[in-house]
py3Dmol code that shows the C-alpha trace and the ligand (Angstrom):
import py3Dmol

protein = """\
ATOM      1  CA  UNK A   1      18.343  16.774 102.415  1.00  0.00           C
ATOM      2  CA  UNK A   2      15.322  15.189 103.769  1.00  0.00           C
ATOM      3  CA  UNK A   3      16.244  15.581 107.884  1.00  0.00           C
ATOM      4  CA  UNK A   4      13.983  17.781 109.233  1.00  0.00           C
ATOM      5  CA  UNK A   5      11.672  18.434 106.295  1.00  0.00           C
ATOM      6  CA  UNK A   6       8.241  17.853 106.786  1.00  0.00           C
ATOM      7  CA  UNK A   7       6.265  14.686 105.460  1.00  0.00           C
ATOM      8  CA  UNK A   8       2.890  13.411 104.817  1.00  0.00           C
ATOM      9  CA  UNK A   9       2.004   9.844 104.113  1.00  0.00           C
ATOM     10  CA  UNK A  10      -1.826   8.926 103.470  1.00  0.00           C
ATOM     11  CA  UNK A  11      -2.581   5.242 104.802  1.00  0.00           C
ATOM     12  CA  UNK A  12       0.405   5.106 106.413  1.00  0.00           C
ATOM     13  CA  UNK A  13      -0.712   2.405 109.291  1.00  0.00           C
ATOM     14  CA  UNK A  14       0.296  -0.397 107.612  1.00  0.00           C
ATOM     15  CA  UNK A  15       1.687  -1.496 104.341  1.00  0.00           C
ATOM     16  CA  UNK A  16       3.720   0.207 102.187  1.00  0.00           C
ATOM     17  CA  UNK A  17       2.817   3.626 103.707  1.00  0.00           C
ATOM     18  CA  UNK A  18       4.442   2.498 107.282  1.00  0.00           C
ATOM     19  CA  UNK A  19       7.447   1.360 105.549  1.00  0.00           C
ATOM     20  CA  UNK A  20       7.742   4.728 104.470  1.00  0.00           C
ATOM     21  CA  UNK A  21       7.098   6.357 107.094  1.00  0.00           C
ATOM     22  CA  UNK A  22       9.719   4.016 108.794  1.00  0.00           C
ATOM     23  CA  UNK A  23      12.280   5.138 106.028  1.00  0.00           C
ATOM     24  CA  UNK A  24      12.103   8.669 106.503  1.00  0.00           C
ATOM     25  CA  UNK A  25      11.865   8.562 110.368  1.00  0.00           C
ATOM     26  CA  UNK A  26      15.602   6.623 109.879  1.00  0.00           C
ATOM     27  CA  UNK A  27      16.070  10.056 107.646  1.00  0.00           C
ATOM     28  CA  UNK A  28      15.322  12.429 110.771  1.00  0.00           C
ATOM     29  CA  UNK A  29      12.303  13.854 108.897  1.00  0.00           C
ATOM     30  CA  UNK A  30       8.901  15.080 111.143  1.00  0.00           C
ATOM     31  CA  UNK A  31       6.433  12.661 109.975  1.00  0.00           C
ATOM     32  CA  UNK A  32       2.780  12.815 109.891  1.00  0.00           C
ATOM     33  CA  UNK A  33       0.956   9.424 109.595  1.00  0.00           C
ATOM     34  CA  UNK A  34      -2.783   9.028 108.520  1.00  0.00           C
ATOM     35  CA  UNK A  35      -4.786   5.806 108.435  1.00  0.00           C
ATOM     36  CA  UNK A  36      -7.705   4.036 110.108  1.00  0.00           C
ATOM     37  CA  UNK A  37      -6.324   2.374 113.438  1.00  0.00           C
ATOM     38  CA  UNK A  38      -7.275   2.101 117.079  1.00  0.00           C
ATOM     39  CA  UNK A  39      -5.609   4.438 119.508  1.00  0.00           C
ATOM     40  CA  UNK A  40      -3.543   2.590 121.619  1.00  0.00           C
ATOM     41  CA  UNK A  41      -1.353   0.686 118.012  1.00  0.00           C
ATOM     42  CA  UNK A  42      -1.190   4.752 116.982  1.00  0.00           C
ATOM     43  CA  UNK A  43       0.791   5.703 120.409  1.00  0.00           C
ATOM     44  CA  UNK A  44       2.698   2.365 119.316  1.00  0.00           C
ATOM     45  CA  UNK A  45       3.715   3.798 116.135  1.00  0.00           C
ATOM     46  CA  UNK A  46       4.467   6.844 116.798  1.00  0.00           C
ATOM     47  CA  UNK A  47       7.186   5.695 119.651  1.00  0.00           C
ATOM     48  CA  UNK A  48       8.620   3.413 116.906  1.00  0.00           C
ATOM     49  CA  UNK A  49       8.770   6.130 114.355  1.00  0.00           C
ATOM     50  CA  UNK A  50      10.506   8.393 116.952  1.00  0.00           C
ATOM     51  CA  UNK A  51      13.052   5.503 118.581  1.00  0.00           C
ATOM     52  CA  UNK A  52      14.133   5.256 114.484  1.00  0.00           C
ATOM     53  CA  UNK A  53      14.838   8.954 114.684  1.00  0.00           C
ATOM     54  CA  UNK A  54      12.405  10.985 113.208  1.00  0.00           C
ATOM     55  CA  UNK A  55      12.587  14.557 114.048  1.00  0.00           C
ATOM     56  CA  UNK A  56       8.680  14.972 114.994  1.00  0.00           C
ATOM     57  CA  UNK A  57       6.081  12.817 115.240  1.00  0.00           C
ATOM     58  CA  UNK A  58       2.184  13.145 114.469  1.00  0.00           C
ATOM     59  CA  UNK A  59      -0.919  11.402 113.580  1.00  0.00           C
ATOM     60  CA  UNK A  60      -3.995  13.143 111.278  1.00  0.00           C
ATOM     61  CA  UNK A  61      -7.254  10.450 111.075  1.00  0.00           C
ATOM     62  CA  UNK A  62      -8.403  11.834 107.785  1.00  0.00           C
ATOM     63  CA  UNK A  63     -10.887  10.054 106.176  1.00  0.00           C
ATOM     64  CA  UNK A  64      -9.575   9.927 102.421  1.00  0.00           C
ATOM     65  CA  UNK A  65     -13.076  10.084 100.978  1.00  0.00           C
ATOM     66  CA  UNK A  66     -13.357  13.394 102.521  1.00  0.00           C
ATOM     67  CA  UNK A  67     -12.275  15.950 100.618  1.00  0.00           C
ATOM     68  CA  UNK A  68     -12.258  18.601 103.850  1.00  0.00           C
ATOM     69  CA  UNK A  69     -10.513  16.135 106.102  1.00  0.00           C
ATOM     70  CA  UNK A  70      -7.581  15.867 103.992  1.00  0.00           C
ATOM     71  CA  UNK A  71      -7.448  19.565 103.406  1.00  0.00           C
ATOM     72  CA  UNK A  72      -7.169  19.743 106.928  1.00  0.00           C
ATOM     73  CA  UNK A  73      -4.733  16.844 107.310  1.00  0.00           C
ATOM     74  CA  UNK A  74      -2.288  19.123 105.142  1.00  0.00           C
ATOM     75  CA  UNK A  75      -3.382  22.515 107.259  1.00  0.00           C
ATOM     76  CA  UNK A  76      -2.225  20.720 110.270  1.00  0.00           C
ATOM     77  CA  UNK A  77       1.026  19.300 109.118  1.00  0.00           C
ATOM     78  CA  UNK A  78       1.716  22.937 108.361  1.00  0.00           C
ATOM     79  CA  UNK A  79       0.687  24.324 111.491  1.00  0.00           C
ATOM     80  CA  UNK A  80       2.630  21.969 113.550  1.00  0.00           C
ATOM     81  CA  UNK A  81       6.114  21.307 111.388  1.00  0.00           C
ATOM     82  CA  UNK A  82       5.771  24.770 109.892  1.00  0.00           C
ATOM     83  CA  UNK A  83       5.909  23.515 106.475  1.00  0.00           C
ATOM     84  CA  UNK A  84       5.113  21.079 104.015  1.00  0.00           C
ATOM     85  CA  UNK A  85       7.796  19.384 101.913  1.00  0.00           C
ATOM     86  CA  UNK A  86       6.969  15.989 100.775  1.00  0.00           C
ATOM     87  CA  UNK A  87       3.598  14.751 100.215  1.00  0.00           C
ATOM     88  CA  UNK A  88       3.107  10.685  99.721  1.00  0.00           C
ATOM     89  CA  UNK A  89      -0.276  10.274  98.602  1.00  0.00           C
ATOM     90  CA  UNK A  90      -0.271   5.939  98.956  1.00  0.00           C
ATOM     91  CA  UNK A  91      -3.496   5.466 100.697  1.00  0.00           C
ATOM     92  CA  UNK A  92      -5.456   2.707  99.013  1.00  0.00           C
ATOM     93  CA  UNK A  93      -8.233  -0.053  98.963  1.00  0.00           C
ATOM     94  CA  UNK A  94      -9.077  -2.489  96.568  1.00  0.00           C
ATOM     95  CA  UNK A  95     -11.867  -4.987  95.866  1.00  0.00           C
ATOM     96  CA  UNK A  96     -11.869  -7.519  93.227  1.00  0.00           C
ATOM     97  CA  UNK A  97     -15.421  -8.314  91.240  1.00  0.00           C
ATOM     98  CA  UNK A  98     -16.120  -8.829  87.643  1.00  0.00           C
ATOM     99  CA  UNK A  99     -17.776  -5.543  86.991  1.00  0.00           C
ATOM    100  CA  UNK A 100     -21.091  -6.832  86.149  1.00  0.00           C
ATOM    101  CA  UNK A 101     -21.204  -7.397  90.159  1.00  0.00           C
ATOM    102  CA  UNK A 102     -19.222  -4.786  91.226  1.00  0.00           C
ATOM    103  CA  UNK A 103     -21.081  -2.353  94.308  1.00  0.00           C
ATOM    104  CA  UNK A 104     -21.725   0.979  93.230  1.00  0.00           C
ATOM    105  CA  UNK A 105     -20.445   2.141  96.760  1.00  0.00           C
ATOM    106  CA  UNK A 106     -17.306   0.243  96.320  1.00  0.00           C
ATOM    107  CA  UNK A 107     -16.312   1.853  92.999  1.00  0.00           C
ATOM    108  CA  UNK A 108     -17.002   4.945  94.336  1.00  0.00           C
ATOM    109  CA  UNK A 109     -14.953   4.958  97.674  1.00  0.00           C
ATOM    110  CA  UNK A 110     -12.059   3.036  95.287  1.00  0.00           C
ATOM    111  CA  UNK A 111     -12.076   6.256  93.337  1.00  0.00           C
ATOM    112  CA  UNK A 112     -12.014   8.831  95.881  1.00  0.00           C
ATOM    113  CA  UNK A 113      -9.369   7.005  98.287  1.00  0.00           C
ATOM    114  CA  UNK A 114      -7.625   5.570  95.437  1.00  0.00           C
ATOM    115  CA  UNK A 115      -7.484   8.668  93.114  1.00  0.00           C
ATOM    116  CA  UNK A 116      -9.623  11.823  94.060  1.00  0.00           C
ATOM    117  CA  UNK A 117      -7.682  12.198  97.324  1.00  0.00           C
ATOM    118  CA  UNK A 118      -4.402  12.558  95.694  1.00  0.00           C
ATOM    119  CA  UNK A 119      -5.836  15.384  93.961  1.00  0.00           C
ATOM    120  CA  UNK A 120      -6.828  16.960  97.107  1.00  0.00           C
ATOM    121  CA  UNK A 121      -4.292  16.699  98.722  1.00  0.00           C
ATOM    122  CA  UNK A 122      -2.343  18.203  96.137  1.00  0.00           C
ATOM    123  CA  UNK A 123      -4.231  20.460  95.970  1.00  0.00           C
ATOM    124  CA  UNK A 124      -4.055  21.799  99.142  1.00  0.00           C
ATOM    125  CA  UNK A 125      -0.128  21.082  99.663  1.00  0.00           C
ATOM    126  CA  UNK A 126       0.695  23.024  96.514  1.00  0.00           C
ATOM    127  CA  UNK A 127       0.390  26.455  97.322  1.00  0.00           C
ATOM    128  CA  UNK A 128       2.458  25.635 100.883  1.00  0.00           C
ATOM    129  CA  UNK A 129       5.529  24.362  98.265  1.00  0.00           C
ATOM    130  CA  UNK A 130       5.084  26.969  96.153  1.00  0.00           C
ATOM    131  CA  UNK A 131       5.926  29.838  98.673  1.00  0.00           C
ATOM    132  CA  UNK A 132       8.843  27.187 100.215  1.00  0.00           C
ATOM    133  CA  UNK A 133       9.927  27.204  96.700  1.00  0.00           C
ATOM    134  CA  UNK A 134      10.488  23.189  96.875  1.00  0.00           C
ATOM    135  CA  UNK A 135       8.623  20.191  97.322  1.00  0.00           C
ATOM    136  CA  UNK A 136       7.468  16.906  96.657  1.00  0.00           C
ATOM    137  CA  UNK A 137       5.107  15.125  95.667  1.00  0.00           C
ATOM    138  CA  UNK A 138       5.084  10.770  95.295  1.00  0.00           C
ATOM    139  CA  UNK A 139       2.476   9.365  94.453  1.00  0.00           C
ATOM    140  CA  UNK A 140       1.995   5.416  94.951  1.00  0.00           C
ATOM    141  CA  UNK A 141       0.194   4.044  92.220  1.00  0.00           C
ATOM    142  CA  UNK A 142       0.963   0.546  90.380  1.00  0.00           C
ATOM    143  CA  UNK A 143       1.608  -1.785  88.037  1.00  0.00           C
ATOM    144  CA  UNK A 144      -2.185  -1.490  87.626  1.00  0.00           C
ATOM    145  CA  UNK A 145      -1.669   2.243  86.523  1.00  0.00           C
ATOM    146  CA  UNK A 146      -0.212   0.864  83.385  1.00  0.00           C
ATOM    147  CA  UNK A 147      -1.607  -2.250  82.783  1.00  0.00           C
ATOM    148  CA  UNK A 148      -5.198  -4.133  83.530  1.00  0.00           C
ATOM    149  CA  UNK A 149      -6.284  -7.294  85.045  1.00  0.00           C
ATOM    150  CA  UNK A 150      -9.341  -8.651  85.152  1.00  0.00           C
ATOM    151  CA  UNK A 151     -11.825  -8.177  87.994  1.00  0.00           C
ATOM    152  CA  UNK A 152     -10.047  -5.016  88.797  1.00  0.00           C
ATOM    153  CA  UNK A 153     -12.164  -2.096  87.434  1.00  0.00           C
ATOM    154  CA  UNK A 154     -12.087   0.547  89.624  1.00  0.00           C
ATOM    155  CA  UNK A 155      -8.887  -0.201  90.888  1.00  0.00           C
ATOM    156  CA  UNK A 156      -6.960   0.389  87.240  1.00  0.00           C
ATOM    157  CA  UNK A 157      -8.960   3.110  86.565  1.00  0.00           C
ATOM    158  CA  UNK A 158      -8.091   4.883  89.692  1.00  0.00           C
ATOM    159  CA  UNK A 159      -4.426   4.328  89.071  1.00  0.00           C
ATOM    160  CA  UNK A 160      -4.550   5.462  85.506  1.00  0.00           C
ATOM    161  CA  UNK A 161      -5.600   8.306  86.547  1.00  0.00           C
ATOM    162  CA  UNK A 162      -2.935   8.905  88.859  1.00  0.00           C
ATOM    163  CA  UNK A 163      -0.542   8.343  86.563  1.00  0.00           C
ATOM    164  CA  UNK A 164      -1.905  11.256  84.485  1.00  0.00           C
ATOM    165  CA  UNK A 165      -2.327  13.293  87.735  1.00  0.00           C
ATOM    166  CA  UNK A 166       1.510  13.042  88.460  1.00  0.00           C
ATOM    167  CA  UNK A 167       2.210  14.225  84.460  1.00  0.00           C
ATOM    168  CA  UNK A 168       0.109  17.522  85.098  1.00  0.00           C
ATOM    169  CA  UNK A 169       1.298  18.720  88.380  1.00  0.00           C
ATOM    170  CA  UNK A 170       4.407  18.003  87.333  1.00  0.00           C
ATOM    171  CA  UNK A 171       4.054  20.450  84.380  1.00  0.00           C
ATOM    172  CA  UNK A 172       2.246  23.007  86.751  1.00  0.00           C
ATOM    173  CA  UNK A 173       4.955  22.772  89.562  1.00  0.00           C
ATOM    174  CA  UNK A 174       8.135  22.412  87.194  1.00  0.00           C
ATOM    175  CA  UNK A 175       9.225  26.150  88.157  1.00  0.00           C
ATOM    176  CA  UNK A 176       8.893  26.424  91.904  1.00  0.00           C
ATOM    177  CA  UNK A 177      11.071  23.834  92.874  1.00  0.00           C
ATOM    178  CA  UNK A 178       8.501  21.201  93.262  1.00  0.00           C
ATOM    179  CA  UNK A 179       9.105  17.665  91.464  1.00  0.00           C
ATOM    180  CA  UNK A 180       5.864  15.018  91.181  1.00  0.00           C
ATOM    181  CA  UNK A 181       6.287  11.476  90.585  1.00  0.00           C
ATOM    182  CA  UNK A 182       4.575   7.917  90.609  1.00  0.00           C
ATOM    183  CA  UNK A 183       6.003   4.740  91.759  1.00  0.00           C
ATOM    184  CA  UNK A 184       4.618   1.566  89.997  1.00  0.00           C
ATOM    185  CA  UNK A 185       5.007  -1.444  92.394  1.00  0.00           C
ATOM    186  CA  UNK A 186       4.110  -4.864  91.697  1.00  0.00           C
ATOM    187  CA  UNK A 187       2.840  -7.088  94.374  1.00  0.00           C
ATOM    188  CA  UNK A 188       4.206  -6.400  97.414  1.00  0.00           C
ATOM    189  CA  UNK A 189       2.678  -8.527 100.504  1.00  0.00           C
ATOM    190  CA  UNK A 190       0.789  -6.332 102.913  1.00  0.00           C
ATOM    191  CA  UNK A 191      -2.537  -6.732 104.382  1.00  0.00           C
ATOM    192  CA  UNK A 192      -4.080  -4.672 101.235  1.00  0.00           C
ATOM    193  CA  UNK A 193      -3.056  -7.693  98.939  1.00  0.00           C
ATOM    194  CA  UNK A 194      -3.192 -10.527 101.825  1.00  0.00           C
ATOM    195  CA  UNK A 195      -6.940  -9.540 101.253  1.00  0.00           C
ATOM    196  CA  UNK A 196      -6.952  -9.445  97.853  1.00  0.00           C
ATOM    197  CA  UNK A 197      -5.827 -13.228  97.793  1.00  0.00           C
ATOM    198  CA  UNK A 198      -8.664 -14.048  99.661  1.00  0.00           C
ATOM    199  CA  UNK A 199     -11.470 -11.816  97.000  1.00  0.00           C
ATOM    200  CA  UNK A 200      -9.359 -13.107  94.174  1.00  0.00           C
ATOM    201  CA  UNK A 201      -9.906 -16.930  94.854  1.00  0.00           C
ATOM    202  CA  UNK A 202     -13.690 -16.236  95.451  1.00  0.00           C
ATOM    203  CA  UNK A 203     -13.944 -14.369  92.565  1.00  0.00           C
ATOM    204  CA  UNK A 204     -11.880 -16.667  90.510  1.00  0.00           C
ATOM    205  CA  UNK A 205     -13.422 -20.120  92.122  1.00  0.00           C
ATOM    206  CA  UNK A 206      -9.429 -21.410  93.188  1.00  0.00           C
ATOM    207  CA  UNK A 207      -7.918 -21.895  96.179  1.00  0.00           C
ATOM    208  CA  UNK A 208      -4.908 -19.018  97.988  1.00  0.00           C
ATOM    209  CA  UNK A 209      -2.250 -20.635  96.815  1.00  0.00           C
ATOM    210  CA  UNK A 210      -3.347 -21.311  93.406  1.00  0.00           C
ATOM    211  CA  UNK A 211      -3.887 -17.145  93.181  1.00  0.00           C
ATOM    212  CA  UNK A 212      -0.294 -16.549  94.630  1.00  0.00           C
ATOM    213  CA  UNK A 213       1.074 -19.023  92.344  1.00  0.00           C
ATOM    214  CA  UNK A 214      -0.931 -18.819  89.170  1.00  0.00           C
ATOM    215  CA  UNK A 215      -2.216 -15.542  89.700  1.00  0.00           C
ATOM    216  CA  UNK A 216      -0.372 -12.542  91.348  1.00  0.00           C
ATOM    217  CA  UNK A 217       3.066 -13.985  90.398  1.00  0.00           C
ATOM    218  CA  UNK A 218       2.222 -15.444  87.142  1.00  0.00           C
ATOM    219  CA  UNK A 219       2.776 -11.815  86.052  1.00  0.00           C
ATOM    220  CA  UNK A 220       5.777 -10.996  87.970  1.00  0.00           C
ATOM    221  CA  UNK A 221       8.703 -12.518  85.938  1.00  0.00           C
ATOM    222  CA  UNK A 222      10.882 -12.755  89.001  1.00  0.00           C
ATOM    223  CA  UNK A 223       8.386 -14.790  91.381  1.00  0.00           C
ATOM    224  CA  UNK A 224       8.676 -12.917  94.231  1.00  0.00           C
ATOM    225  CA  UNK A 225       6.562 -10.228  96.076  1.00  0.00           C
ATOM    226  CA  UNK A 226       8.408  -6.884  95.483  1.00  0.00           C
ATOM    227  CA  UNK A 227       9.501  -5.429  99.082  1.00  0.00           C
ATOM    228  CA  UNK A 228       8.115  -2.530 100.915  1.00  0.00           C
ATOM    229  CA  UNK A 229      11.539  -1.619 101.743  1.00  0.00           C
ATOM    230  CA  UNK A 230      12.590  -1.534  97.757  1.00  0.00           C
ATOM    231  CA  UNK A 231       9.326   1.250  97.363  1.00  0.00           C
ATOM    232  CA  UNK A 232      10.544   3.221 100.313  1.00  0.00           C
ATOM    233  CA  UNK A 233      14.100   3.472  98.837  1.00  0.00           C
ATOM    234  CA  UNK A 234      12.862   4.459  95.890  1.00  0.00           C
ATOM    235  CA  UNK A 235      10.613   7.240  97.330  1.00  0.00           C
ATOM    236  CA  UNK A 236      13.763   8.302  99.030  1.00  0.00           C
ATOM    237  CA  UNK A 237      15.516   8.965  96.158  1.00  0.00           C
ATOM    238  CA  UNK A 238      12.706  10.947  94.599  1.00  0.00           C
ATOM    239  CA  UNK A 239      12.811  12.872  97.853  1.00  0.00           C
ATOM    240  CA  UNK A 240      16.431  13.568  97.357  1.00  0.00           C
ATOM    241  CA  UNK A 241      17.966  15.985  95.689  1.00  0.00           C
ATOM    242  CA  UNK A 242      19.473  13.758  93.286  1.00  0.00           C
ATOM    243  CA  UNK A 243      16.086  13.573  91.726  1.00  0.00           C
ATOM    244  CA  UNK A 244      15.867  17.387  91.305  1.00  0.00           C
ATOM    245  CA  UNK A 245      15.381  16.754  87.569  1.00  0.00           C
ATOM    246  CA  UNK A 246      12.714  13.913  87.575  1.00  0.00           C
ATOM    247  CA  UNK A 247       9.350  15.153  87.456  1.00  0.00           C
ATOM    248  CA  UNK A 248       6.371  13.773  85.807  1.00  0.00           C
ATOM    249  CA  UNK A 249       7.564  10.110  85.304  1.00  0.00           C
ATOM    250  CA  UNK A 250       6.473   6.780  86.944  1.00  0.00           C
ATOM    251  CA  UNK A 251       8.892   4.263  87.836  1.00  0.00           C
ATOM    252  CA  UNK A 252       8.002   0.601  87.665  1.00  0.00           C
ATOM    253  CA  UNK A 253       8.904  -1.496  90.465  1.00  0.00           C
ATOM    254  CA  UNK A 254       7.580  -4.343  89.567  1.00  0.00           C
ATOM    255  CA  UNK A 255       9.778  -7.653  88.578  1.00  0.00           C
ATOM    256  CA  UNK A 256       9.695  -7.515  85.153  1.00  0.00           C
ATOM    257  CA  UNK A 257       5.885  -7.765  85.132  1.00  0.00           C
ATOM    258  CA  UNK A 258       5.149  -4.439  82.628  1.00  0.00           C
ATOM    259  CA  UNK A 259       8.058  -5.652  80.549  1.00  0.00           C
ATOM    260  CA  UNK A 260       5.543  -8.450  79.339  1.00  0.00           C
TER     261      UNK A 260
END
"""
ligand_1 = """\
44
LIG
P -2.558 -1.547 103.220
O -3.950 -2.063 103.226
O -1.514 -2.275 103.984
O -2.541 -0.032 103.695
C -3.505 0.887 103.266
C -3.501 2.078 104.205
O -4.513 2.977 103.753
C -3.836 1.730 105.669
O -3.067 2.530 106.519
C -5.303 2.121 105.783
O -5.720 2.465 107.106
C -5.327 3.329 104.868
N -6.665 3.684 104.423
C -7.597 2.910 103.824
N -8.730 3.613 103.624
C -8.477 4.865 104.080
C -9.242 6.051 104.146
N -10.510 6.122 103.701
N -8.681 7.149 104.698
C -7.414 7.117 105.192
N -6.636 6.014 105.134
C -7.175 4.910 104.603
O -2.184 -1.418 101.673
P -0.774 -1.367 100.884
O -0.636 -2.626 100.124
O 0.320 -0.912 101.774
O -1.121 -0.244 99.801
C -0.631 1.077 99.879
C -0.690 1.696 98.497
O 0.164 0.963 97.609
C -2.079 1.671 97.862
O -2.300 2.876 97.158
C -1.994 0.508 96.907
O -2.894 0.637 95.836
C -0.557 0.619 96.459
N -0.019 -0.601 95.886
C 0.038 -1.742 96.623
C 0.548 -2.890 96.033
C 0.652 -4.180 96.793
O 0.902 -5.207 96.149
N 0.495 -4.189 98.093
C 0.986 -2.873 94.715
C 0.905 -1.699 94.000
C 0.399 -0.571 94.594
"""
view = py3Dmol.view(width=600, height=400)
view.addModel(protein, "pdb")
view.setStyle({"model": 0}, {"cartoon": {"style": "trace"}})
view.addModel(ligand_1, "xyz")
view.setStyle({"model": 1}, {"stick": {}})
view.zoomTo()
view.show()
């Protein structure tokens, strides 16, 4: 089901998004990875992705606040693999501030990479699924995308509106084979929350630990970090055909934590 179909994951050089694009390589699927890196650790990947057995290998350097790079991100993946099937819209920054101090030009790039490019993307990946007459479309969001935190403005809004993205092109996409869905981690530990330990101790005045501890898994009723490979499997699954009847639902992944 997913060998050889074609897939997109935004921010896919590290993280969550790599783990992904990991999974699906072990799937046989032609991959296209996207994400700010230097040359010579994108050669790297891509020789990993292929020794793991995907199909095809690329790499698109869209900048996800650019609404014409990522429309040419998806034009490429469909020149090249001939198609578009899956679309994993996970790129993502964050930046911790009470909002009274929180840069204008860091809400707005947390918007656009964090939400707006979804859209785009979506946008331009739609009308290749609709004429394949399948697709999908996963979108990372998180816990965040149904509950708050403080210090985390942008961040929550951004995946709150993903949330309701996922819901709509669900509805719009229900008849051409196309599925869209959200997964809702919890912490997992990449570099996106490794710095996030560091902002959240400045902006909280306590030390790393303290943050891990009292902080980040405080809310997570299991006390552990969620694992990259547990979102992967789960985008799998939505990828599958198994999950030809989910559409417009999020999926929490997340230790308990939105149980509270
Ligand atoms: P990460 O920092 O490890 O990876 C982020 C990726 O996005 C990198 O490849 C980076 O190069 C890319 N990126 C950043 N800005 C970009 C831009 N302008 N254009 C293109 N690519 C860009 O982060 P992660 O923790 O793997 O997060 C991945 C996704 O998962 C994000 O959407 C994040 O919000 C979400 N998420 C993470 C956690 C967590 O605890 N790590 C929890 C819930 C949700």
């Amino acid at each position: 089901m997913i060998k050889n179909k074609s897939v997109i994951i935004t921010g896919s050089t590290s993280g969550i998004g790599l783990g992904i694009a990991q999974f699906f390589s072990k799937k046989g699927a032609k991959i296209c990875i996207n994400g700010f890196i230097d040359n010579s650790s994108i050669e790297q990947i891509l020789n990993q992705l292929k020794t793991l057995g995907a199909d095809a290998v690329m790499y698109h350097a869209a900048d996800m606040t650019q609404p014409t790079e990522i429309e040419d991100l998806v034009n490429s993946v469909n020149s090249k693999f001939s198609s578009v099937d899956i679309l994993i819209n996970n790129a993502g920054i964050q930046y911790v501030s009470p909002i009274e101090n929180f840069p204008a030009d860091m809400y707005e790039k947390i918007i656009q990479i964090n939400m707006s490019s979804s859209f785009y993307a979506s946008k331009a990946a739609i009308p290749i699924m609709k004429r394949n007459n399948w697709g999908r479309i996963i979108n990372i969001a998180s816990a965040h995308g149904v509950v708050a935190s403080p210090f985390k403005s942008a961040y929550v809004m951004a995946k709150h509106g993903i949330l309701g993205l996922t819901k709509t092109l669900a509805l719009e996409t229900a008849q051409f084979g196309i599925t869209a869905n959200a997964i809702c981690p919890g912490y997992v530990l990449t570099p996106l929350v490794e710095g996030q330990i560091k902002d959240t101790a400045r902006a909280r005045g306590i030390s790393e630990n303290e943050v891990i501890q009292n902080v980040m898994l405080a809310n997570q009723p299991t006390k552990k970090f969620v694992k990259i490979e547990e979102v992967a499997e789960m985008a799998g699954y939505l990828a599958s055909s198994k999950a030809n009847s989910v559409t417009g639902s999020s999926f929490p992944l997340d230790g308990g934590w939105t149980a509270h």
